[in-house]
C-alpha positions in Angstrom: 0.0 0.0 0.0 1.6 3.1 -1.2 -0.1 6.4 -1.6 2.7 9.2 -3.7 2.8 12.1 -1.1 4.3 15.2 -2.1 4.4 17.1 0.9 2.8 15.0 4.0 0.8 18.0 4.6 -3.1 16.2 3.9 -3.1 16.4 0.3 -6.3 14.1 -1.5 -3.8 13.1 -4.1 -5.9 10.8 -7.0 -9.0 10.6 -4.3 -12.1 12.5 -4.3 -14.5 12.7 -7.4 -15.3 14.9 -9.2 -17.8 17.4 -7.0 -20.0 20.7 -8.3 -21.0 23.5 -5.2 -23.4 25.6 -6.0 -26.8 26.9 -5.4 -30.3 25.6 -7.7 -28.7 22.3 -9.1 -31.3 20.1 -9.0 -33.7 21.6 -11.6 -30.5 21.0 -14.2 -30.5 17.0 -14.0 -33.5 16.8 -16.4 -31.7 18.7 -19.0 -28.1 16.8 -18.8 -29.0 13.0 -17.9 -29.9 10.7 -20.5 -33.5 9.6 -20.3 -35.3 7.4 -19.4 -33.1 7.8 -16.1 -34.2 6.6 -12.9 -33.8 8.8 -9.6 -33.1 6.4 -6.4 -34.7 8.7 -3.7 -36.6 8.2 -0.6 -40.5 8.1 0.2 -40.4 11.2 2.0 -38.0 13.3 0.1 -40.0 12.8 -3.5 -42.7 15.3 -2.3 -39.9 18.2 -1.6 -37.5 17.8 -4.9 -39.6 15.8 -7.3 -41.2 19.3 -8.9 -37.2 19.4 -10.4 -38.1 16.6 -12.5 -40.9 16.9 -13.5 -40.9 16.4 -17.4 -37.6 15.2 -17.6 -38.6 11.5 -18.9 -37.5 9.9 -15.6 -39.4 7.6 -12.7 -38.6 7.1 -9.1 -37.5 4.1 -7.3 -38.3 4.8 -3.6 -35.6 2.7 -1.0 -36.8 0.3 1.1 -35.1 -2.5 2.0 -31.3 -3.1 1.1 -31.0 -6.7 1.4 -29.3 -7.9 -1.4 -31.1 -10.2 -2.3 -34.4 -7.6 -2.6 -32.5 -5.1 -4.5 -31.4 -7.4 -7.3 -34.9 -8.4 -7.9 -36.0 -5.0 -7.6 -33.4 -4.1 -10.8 -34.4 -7.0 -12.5 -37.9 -5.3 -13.0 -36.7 -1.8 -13.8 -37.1 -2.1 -17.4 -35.0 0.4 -19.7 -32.4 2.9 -17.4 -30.1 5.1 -19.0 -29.0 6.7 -16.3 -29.3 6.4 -12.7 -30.0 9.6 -10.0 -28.9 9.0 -6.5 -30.6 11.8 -4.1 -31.2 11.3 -0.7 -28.9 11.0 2.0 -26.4 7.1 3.0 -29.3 4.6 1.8 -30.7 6.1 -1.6 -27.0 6.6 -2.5 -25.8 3.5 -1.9 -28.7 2.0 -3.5 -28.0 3.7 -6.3 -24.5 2.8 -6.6 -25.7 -1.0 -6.5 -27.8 -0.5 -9.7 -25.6 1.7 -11.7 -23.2 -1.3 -11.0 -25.7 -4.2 -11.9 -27.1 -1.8 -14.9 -23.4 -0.4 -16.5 -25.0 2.6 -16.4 -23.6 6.6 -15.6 -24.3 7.6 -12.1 -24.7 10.7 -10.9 -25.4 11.7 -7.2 -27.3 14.6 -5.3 -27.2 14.6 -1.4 -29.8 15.9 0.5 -27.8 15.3 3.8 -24.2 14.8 4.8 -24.7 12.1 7.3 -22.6 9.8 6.2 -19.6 9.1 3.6 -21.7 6.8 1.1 -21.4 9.3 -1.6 -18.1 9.3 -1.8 -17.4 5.3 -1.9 -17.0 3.0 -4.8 -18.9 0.3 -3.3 -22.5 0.1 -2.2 -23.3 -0.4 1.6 -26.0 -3.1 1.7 -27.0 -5.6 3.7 -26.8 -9.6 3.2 -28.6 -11.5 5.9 -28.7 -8.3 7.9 -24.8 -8.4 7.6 -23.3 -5.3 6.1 -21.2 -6.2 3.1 -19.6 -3.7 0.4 -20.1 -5.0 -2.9 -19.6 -3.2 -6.9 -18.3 -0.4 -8.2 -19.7 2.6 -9.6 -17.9 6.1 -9.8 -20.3 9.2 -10.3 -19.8 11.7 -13.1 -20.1 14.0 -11.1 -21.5 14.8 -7.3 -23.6 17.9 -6.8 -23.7 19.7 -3.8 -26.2 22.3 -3.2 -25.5 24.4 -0.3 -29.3 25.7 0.0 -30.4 22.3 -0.2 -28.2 20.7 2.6 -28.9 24.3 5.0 -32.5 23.2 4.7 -32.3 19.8 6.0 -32.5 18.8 9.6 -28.9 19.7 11.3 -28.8 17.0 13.0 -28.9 14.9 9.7 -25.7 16.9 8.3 -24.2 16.7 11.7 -23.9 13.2 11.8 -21.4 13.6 9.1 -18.5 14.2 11.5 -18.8 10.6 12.3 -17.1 9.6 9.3 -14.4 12.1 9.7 -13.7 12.2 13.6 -13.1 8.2 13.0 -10.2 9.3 11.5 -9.0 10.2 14.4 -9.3 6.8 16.5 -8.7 4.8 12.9 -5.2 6.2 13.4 -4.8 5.1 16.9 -6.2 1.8 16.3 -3.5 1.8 13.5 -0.6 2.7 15.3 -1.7 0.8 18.7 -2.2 -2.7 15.8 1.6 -2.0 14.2 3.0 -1.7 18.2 1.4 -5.0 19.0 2.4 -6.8 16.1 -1.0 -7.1 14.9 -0.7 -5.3 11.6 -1.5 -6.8 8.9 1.5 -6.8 6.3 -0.6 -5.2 3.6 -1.4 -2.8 5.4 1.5 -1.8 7.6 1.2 1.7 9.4 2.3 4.9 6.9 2.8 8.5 9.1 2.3 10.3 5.8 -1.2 8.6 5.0 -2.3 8.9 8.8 -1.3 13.0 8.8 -3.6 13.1 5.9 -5.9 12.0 7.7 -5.6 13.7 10.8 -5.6 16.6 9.5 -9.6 16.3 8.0 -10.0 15.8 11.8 -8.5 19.1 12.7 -10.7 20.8 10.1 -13.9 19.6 11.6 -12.0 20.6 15.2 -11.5 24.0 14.1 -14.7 25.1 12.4 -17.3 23.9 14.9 -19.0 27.1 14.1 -19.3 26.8 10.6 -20.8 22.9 10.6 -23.0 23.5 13.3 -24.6 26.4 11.2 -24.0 24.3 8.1 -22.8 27.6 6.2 -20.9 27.6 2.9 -17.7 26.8 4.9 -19.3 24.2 7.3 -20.6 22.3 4.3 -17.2 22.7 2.3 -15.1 21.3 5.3 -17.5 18.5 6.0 -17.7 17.5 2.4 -13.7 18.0 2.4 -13.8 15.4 5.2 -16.2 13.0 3.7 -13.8 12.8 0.3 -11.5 11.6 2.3 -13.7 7.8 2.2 -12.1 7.4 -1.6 -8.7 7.3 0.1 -9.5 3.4 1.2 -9.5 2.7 -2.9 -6.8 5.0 -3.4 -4.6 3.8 -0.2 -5.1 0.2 -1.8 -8.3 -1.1 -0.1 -6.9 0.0 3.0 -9.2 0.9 5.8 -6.4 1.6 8.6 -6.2 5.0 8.3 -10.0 5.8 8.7 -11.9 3.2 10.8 -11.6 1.3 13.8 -13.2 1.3 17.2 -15.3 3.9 16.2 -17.2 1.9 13.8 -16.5 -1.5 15.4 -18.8 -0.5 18.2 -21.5 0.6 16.2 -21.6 -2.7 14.0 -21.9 -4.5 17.4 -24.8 -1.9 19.0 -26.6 -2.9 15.4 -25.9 -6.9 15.7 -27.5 -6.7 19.0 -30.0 -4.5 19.0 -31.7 -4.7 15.4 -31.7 -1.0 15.2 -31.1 1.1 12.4 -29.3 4.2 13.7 -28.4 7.5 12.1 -24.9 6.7 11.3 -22.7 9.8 13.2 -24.3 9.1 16.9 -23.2 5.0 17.4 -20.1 6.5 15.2 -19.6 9.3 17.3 -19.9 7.4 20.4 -17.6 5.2 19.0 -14.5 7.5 18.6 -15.4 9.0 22.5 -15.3 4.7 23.9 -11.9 4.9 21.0 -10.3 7.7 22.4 -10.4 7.0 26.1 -9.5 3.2 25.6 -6.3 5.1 23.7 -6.6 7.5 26.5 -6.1 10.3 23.8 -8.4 13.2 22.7 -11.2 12.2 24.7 -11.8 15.7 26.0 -11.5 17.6 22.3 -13.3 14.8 20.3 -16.6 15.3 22.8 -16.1 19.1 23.1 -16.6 19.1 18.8 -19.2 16.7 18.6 -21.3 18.0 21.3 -20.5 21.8 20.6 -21.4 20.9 16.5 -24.8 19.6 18.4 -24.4 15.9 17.5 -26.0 13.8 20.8 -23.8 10.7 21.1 -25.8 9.6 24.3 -27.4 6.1 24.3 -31.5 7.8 24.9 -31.0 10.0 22.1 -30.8 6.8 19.8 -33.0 5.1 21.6 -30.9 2.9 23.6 -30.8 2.4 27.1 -27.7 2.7 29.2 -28.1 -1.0 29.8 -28.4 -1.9 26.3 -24.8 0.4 25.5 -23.1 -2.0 28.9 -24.2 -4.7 27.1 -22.6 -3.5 23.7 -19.3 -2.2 25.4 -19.1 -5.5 26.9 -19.9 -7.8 24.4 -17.9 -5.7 21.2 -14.3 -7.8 22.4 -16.2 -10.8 21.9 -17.7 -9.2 18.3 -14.8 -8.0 16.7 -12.9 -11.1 17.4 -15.9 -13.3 16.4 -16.2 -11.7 12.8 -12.6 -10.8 12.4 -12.1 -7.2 12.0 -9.1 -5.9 11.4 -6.9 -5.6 15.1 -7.8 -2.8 17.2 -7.4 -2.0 21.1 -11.6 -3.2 21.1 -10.0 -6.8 20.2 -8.0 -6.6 23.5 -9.6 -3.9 25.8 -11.7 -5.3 29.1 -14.5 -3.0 29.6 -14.8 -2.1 33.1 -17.4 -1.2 35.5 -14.9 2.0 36.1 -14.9 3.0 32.2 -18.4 2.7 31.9 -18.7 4.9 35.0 -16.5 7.6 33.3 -18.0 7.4 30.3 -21.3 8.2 31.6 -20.1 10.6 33.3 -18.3 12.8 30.9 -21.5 12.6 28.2 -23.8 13.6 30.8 -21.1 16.6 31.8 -20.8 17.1 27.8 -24.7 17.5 27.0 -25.7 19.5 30.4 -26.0 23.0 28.8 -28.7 23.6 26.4 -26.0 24.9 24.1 -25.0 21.5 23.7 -28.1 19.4 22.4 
């Protein structure tokens, strides 16, 4: 695994694709995609943006499940597609990425939210047997971004974003703490020019808490900075070192037991504070940017209880071994009765102003 760095400074050297900002995109897809395209949207989001295609010799596919199995027969029965439309926020575009695979058709993708990196990742996040698995390959022509679009959605959707980038930040550590061990695997032995690349998307989202909690211009351009950064496990090689670890390792584990579908950034987000005080390292500036953005990490406002997060904590040693992740500190870590203590106690201490949830 070899990425060419020129500087070491966080360049996105042959990552990212190809990404348009601006303001009243939508209404320009019926006039550029090849009809009959289909646009991969959501239920609830059709009613809001489906007036921009209106006469643009297109239909909607509304997401519903993403079992595999349920999705191939569903693009079995499309019919003709020229062209597929992802718009929506993690699901619609990874379901569209699935059939522009199956199809060999151009892709081209609108996001409604930022709450997750699925936009900017080759392969398609679906499920198989209620497993996640990452499967095809489908780069967009292009990915438009409309600010006005993305102010108007729910902040907390957009906020949950910053999952996918502060797991950079306990990715690394996991990383490092693996290569120390002698744990790394050899394809994917720890680089300090690909982890300061990294690091520093984290230090972006640390330093304009502001901006993303407002989701301005500049909030939305350093969060989608951060989210580009997902290509970089293609680009790095199909290595996911560098940007996931505990973080996400506890959230796969809170969604094997539980059955719950969660929005992505608060199991995520949880996941890099559990990270960084196993590392014992960042705790304090990771839960100060997360809860000043407005993200709520705590278990109730996912719907879990606290007895439901013990029994993930406890159980995720037993997980990630069992399924074979990639070697972290969750693989070794006892979770104690103390931790769990602290843990409580420092969310509880994070979310106790009103500025904070």
């Amino acid at each position: 695994m070899k990425l060419d760095l020129a500087d070491g400074q966080g360049q996105d050297l042959a990552c990212g694709f190809p990404t348009v900002f601006g303001r009243g995109l939508l209404k320009e897809f019926r006039d550029f995609v090849n009809p009959p395209f289909l646009v991969v949207t959501m239920n609830d989001l059709w009613p809001m943006f489906g007036r921009h295609f209106e006469g643009a010799g297109c239909r909607a596919y509304f997401c519903g499940s993403i079992e595999r199995a349920d999705l191939e027969r569903d693009v079995a029965a499309l019919g003709e597609v020229r062209a597929i439309v992802g718009l929506g926020g993690g699901q619609a575009l990874d379901v569209a990425k699935f059939f522009a695979w199956c199809l060999d058709v151009p892709l081209f993708q609108a996001p409604t939210a930022l709450s997750v990196n699925a936009v900017y990742g080759q392969r398609a996040g679906v499920r198989d047997d209620g497993r996640v698995v990452y499967t095809g390959w489908a780069v967009p022509q292009a990915i438009y971004v409309d600010y006005d679009v993305l102010a108007a959605c729910p902040p907390a959707l957009n906020w949950s974003g910053i999952g996918d980038v502060l797991c950079f930040h306990t990715g690394v550590l996991d990383w490092r703490y693996a290569e120390q061990e002698g744990r790394i695997e050899e394809k994917w032995r720890y680089d300090e020019g690909l982890a300061r690349q990294s690091l520093a998307k984290v230090r972006a989202i640390v330093e304009n808490v502001d901006n993303i909690r407002a989701m301005n211009d500049r909030g939305i351009e350093t969060l989608v900075d951060g989210l580009k950064w997902g290509t970089s496990y293609h680009g790095a090689g199909w290595c996911p070192r560098h940007i996931e670890g505990t973080d996400h390792f506890l959230f796969y584990t809170l969604e094997a037991l539980t059955g719950k579908k969660f929005l992505h950034g608060q199991p995520v987000g949880l996941g890099v504070i559990v990270g960084s005080m196993l590392h014992e390292q960042g705790t304090e500036e990771m839960l100060d940017t997360i809860s000043g953005i407005g993200l709520d990490i705590r278990p109730e406002a996912m719907g879990l209880t606290w007895d439901q997060l013990e029994h993930g904590l406890r159980t995720m040693r037993e997980y990630v071994n069992q399924v074979g992740l990639w070697h972290s500190i969750a693989h070794d870590a006892k979770i104690t009765d103390g931790f769990i203590a602290d843990l409580r106690r420092s969310l509880n201490s994070a979310y106790a102003s009103p500025s904070s949830t």
